[in-house]
N, C-alpha and C positions, 0 to 999 in steps of 0.2 A: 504494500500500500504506500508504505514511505517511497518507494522508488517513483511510484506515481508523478510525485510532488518533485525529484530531483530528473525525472529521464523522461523523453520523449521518443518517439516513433515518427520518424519522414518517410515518406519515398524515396526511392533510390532514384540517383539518376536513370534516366529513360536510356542511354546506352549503355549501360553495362549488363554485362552476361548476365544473368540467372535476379536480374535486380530486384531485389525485396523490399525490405524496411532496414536502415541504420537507427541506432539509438542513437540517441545526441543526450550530452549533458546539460543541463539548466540550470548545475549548482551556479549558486549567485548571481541568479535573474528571479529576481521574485516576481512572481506575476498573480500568486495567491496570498492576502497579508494568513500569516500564521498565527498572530493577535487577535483573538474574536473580542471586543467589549475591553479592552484595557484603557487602562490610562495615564499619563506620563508620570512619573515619578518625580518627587518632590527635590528639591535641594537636601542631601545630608540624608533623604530617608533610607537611603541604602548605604551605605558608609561602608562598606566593604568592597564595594562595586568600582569600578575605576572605566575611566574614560580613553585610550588612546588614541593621537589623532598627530600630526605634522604639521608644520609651515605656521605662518600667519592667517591664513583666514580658517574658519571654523571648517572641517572638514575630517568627524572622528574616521577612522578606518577600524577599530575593534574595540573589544572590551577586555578587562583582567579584574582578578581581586586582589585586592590590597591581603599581601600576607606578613609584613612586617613595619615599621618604618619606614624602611628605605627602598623595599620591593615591592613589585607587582607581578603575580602569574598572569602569562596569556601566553597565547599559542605561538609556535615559530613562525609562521607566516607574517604574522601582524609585523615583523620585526627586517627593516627594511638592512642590518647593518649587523656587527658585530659590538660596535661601539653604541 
């Protein structure tokens, strides 16, 4: 059922041999909100929850939690550098 939400089904192109259906991936295209009735979260109300994002103008790219002072866990992806 999750696949549903992440994979689709096209046509194959019209010249190739034996052409079926390919799956294509969707990960991150959302095209159904996965949110049914929420609503934004407060300033502080989650305090463990952490923002990450780059540059000057507002544009987060992930999330992480706050696990120490000085650290945040989030995924390797999120993380454009070594430094």
């Amino acid at each position: 059922e999750y696949a549903e939400l992440v994979y689709e089904s096209e046509a194959a192109p019209v010249l190739r041999i034996g052409a079926g259906t390919n799956t294509v991936s969707k990960c991150g295209i959302v095209e159904t909100p996965l949110i049914v009735g929420g609503v934004k979260a407060k300033p502080l109300e989650f305090p463990h929850q952490a923002v990450i994002g780059y540059g000057k103008e507002i544009h987060w790219q992930c999330g992480g939690s706050v696990i120490s002072e000085y650290y945040v866990l989030t995924a390797a992806h999120c993380i454009n550098s070594r430094d």
